[in-house]
N, C-alpha and C positions, 0 to 999 in steps of 0.2 A: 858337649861339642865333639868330643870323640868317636860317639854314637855314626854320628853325621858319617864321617870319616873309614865308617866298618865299608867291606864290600860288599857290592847289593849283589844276590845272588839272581842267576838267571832263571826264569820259566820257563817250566819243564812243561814236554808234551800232554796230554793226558787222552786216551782213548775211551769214546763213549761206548761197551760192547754189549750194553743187555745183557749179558749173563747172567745177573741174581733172577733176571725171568722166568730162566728156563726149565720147562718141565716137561715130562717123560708121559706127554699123551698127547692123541691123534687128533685132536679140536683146535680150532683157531680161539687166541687167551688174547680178552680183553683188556687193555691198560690205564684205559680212560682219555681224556683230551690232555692231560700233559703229562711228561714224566722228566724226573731230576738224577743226573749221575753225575759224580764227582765236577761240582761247582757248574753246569751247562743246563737248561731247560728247554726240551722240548716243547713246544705246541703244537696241538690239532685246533688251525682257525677254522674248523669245516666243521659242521652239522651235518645227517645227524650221527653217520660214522663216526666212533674212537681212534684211537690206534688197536691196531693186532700184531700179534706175532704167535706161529707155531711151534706147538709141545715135538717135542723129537719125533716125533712116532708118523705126524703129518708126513703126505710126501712132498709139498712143498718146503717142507725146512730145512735149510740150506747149508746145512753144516752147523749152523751157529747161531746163534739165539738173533733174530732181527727183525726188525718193526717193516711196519706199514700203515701209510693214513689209509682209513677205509672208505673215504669219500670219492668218488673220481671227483675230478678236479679241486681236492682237499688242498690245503696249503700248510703246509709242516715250518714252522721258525721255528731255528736253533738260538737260543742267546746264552749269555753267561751269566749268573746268576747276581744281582748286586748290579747290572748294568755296565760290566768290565767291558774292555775292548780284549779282541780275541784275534788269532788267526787261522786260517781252517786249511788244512794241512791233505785233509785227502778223508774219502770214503768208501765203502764199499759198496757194490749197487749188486742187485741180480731178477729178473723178471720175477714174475710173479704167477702166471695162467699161459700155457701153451708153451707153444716156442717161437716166441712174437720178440723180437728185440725191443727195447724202452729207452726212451729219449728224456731224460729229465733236465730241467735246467732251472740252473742254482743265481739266484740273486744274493749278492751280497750288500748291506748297507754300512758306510763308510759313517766315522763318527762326524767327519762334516759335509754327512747326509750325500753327499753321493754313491754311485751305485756302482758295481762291476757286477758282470754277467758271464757264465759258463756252462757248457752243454757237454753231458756224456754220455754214449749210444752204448746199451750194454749187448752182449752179445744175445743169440740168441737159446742158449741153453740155459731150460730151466732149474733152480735150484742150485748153480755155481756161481759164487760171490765171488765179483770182480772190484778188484780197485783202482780207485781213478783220485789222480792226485790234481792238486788244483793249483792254477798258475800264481806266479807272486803278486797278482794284484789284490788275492784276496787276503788281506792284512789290514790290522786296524778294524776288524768288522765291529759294529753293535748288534748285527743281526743278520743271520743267513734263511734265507728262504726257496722251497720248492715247489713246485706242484707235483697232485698225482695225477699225471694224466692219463689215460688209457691206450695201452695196454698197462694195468700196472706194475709199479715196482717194489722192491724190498729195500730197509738200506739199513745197514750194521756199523760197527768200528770206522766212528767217527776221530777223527786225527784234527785233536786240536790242540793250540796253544795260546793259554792267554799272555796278555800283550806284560810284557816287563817293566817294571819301574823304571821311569828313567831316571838316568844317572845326573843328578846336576851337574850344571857349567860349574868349572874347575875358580872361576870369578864367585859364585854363590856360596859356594865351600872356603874359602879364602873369607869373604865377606863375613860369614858366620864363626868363625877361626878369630877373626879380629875384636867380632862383638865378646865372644868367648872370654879372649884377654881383656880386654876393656873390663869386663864384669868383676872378674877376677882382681884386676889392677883396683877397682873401686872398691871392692871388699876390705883386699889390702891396706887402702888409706884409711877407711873409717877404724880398723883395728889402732891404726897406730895414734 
Protein backbone atom coordinates (compact mmCIF):
# COMPACT_ATOMS: atom_id res chain seq x y z
CA UNK A 1 0.00 0.00 0.00
CA UNK A 2 2.89 2.16 0.51
CA UNK A 3 3.96 1.77 -3.12
CA UNK A 4 0.73 3.49 -3.81
CA UNK A 5 1.58 6.49 -1.68
CA UNK A 6 5.39 7.04 -3.46
CA UNK A 7 5.42 10.28 -5.65
CA UNK A 8 4.70 9.78 -9.20
CA UNK A 9 7.34 11.58 -10.88
CA UNK A 10 6.63 13.85 -13.91
CA UNK A 11 7.38 13.36 -17.80
CA UNK A 12 10.21 14.60 -19.08
CA UNK A 13 10.59 16.31 -22.58
CA UNK A 14 12.21 14.22 -25.01
CA UNK A 15 13.63 15.66 -28.42
CA UNK A 16 13.44 13.55 -31.66
CA UNK A 17 16.95 14.99 -33.47
CA UNK A 18 18.26 12.21 -36.03
CA UNK A 19 21.55 12.45 -35.05
CA UNK A 20 22.82 8.89 -35.00
CA UNK A 21 21.96 9.45 -38.86
CA UNK A 22 24.38 11.64 -39.56
CA UNK A 23 27.14 11.26 -41.98
CA UNK A 24 29.79 13.16 -43.52
CA UNK A 25 28.72 12.82 -47.47
CA UNK A 26 27.22 14.71 -50.21
CA UNK A 27 24.14 12.16 -51.17
CA UNK A 28 20.80 12.21 -50.10
CA UNK A 29 20.57 8.81 -47.15
CA UNK A 30 17.86 6.68 -47.30
CA UNK A 31 15.91 5.69 -43.96
CA UNK A 32 13.14 3.72 -45.23
CA UNK A 33 9.24 4.17 -44.45
CA UNK A 34 9.59 4.43 -40.55
CA UNK A 35 11.96 5.22 -38.14
CA UNK A 36 12.02 5.04 -34.01
CA UNK A 37 13.87 7.44 -31.45
CA UNK A 38 13.62 7.50 -27.95
CA UNK A 39 10.00 5.88 -27.46
CA UNK A 40 8.23 8.10 -30.82
CA UNK A 41 7.56 6.47 -34.41
CA UNK A 42 7.70 7.93 -37.34
CA UNK A 43 5.78 6.96 -40.54
CA UNK A 44 6.07 7.41 -44.16
CA UNK A 45 2.07 6.68 -45.28
CA UNK A 46 3.35 7.62 -48.94
CA UNK A 47 4.60 5.41 -51.74
CA UNK A 48 6.80 5.16 -53.40
CA UNK A 49 9.36 7.77 -51.73
CA UNK A 50 11.12 6.75 -48.03
CA UNK A 51 12.13 9.27 -45.98
CA UNK A 52 15.77 11.20 -46.62
CA UNK A 53 17.92 13.22 -45.09
CA UNK A 54 21.38 14.78 -46.05
CA UNK A 55 25.20 13.72 -45.28
CA UNK A 56 27.02 17.14 -44.13
CA UNK A 57 28.80 17.69 -47.22
CA UNK A 58 25.04 18.08 -49.17
CA UNK A 59 24.26 21.90 -49.59
CA UNK A 60 20.93 21.29 -48.56
CA UNK A 61 21.92 20.18 -44.89
CA UNK A 62 20.73 22.48 -42.58
CA UNK A 63 23.05 22.33 -39.92
CA UNK A 64 21.70 19.41 -38.43
CA UNK A 65 20.92 16.00 -39.33
CA UNK A 66 16.82 16.28 -40.53
CA UNK A 67 14.34 14.17 -42.41
CA UNK A 68 11.96 14.60 -45.19
CA UNK A 69 9.00 12.50 -46.76
CA UNK A 70 10.17 12.09 -50.28
CA UNK A 71 6.78 11.83 -51.74
CA UNK A 72 4.91 15.28 -52.64
CA UNK A 73 2.05 15.06 -50.98
CA UNK A 74 3.58 12.11 -48.56
CA UNK A 75 1.95 12.08 -45.14
CA UNK A 76 4.52 11.66 -42.19
CA UNK A 77 2.50 10.38 -38.56
CA UNK A 78 4.37 10.76 -35.51
CA UNK A 79 3.16 8.40 -32.64
CA UNK A 80 4.37 7.16 -29.50
CA UNK A 81 5.41 3.90 -29.20
CA UNK A 82 3.00 1.26 -27.20
CA UNK A 83 0.12 3.75 -28.31
CA UNK A 84 0.84 6.46 -25.19
CA UNK A 85 -0.83 9.72 -25.27
CA UNK A 86 1.72 12.55 -26.03
CA UNK A 87 2.07 16.31 -26.23
CA UNK A 88 3.92 17.96 -29.07
CA UNK A 89 5.69 20.81 -27.78
CA UNK A 90 7.29 22.47 -31.04
CA UNK A 91 9.38 21.64 -34.32
CA UNK A 92 11.76 22.64 -36.38
CA UNK A 93 10.96 23.21 -40.06
CA UNK A 94 13.30 24.78 -43.05
CA UNK A 95 12.64 24.56 -47.03
CA UNK A 96 13.99 22.21 -48.84
CA UNK A 97 14.64 23.52 -52.97
CA UNK A 98 15.06 27.30 -53.87
CA UNK A 99 14.03 29.99 -51.84
CA UNK A 100 10.28 29.18 -51.89
CA UNK A 101 8.77 29.52 -48.40
CA UNK A 102 6.72 26.19 -47.12
CA UNK A 103 3.48 25.88 -45.62
CA UNK A 104 2.91 22.65 -43.70
CA UNK A 105 0.15 21.92 -41.67
CA UNK A 106 0.12 19.68 -38.58
CA UNK A 107 -3.12 17.53 -37.57
CA UNK A 108 -3.22 16.35 -34.37
CA UNK A 109 -5.65 13.45 -33.17
CA UNK A 110 -7.09 13.61 -29.66
CA UNK A 111 -7.43 10.17 -27.78
CA UNK A 112 -11.27 10.83 -27.96
CA UNK A 113 -10.58 11.15 -31.65
CA UNK A 114 -10.94 14.69 -32.13
CA UNK A 115 -8.72 16.79 -34.00
CA UNK A 116 -6.71 20.10 -33.69
CA UNK A 117 -5.11 21.65 -36.63
CA UNK A 118 -2.04 24.10 -37.15
CA UNK A 119 -0.02 25.81 -39.92
CA UNK A 120 3.51 27.08 -40.01
CA UNK A 121 5.05 29.41 -42.99
CA UNK A 122 8.65 28.96 -42.81
CA UNK A 123 10.76 31.55 -44.22
CA UNK A 124 12.16 31.73 -47.22
CA UNK A 125 15.94 30.88 -46.79
CA UNK A 126 17.16 27.77 -47.60
CA UNK A 127 18.84 25.39 -45.38
CA UNK A 128 18.08 27.52 -41.86
CA UNK A 129 15.98 25.46 -39.34
CA UNK A 130 13.34 27.48 -37.98
CA UNK A 131 11.28 26.63 -34.81
CA UNK A 132 7.81 26.87 -34.56
CA UNK A 133 6.14 25.90 -31.25
CA UNK A 134 2.65 24.60 -31.18
CA UNK A 135 -0.39 26.04 -29.28
CA UNK A 136 -1.86 24.24 -26.17
CA UNK A 137 -4.32 22.46 -27.73
CA UNK A 138 -2.01 19.99 -29.06
CA UNK A 139 -1.97 17.70 -25.83
CA UNK A 140 -3.34 14.39 -25.13
CA UNK A 141 -2.31 13.64 -28.98
CA UNK A 142 -2.41 9.55 -30.20
CA UNK A 143 -1.11 10.93 -33.43
CA UNK A 144 0.34 13.83 -35.17
CA UNK A 145 0.22 14.19 -38.83
CA UNK A 146 1.57 16.21 -41.92
CA UNK A 147 1.78 16.45 -45.38
CA UNK A 148 4.55 17.11 -47.80
CA UNK A 149 3.31 19.40 -49.92
CA UNK A 150 5.14 21.34 -52.64
CA UNK A 151 7.55 23.32 -52.33
CA UNK A 152 9.01 20.86 -49.87
CA UNK A 153 10.19 20.88 -46.44
CA UNK A 154 12.65 19.58 -43.88
CA UNK A 155 11.88 18.92 -40.17
CA UNK A 156 14.27 18.05 -37.36
CA UNK A 157 14.15 18.46 -33.24
CA UNK A 158 10.95 17.23 -32.52
CA UNK A 159 9.88 18.59 -28.87
CA UNK A 160 7.83 16.08 -27.26
CA UNK A 161 6.33 15.15 -24.12
CA UNK A 162 4.56 12.05 -23.16
CA UNK A 163 1.57 12.46 -21.30
CA UNK A 164 2.13 11.75 -17.27
CA UNK A 165 0.51 9.27 -15.08
CA UNK A 166 -2.12 10.67 -13.41
CA UNK A 167 -2.10 11.00 -9.93
CA UNK A 168 -5.17 9.27 -8.29
CA UNK A 169 -8.05 10.99 -6.42
CA UNK A 170 -6.92 11.54 -2.95
CA UNK A 171 -10.70 9.25 -2.07
CA UNK A 172 -8.67 6.12 -4.18
CA UNK A 173 -5.72 6.43 -2.09
CA UNK A 174 -7.50 6.67 1.16
CA UNK A 175 -9.77 3.80 -0.26
CA UNK A 176 -6.75 1.61 -0.88
CA UNK A 177 -5.04 2.76 2.63
CA UNK A 178 -8.22 1.19 4.26
CA UNK A 179 -8.19 -2.21 2.19
CA UNK A 180 -4.45 -2.21 3.20
CA UNK A 181 -5.52 -2.16 6.94
CA UNK A 182 -8.37 -4.32 6.81
CA UNK A 183 -5.92 -7.02 5.32
CA UNK A 184 -3.49 -6.53 7.78
CA UNK A 185 -6.16 -6.42 10.64
CA UNK A 186 -7.32 -9.92 9.13
CA UNK A 187 -3.89 -11.34 9.15
CA UNK A 188 -3.69 -10.26 12.55
CA UNK A 189 -6.88 -12.13 13.87
CA UNK A 190 -6.14 -15.49 12.22
CA UNK A 191 -2.57 -15.45 14.07
CA UNK A 192 -4.24 -15.01 17.13
Amino acid sequence: TLAILAPFQAAQAVIIDFQSLEQNNSVPNNVGFTYTEDGFTLDNLSTPFPFFFFGTQEFRYPGSTALLNGTAGGITRLTQNGGGLFDLNSIQLTSLNGNNSVTVNFTGTKADSSTVSQAFTTDAILSTLETFTFNSSFTNLVSVEWIQASPFHQFDNINVTPSATPVPEPSAILGLLGLGLLGIGSQFKQKR
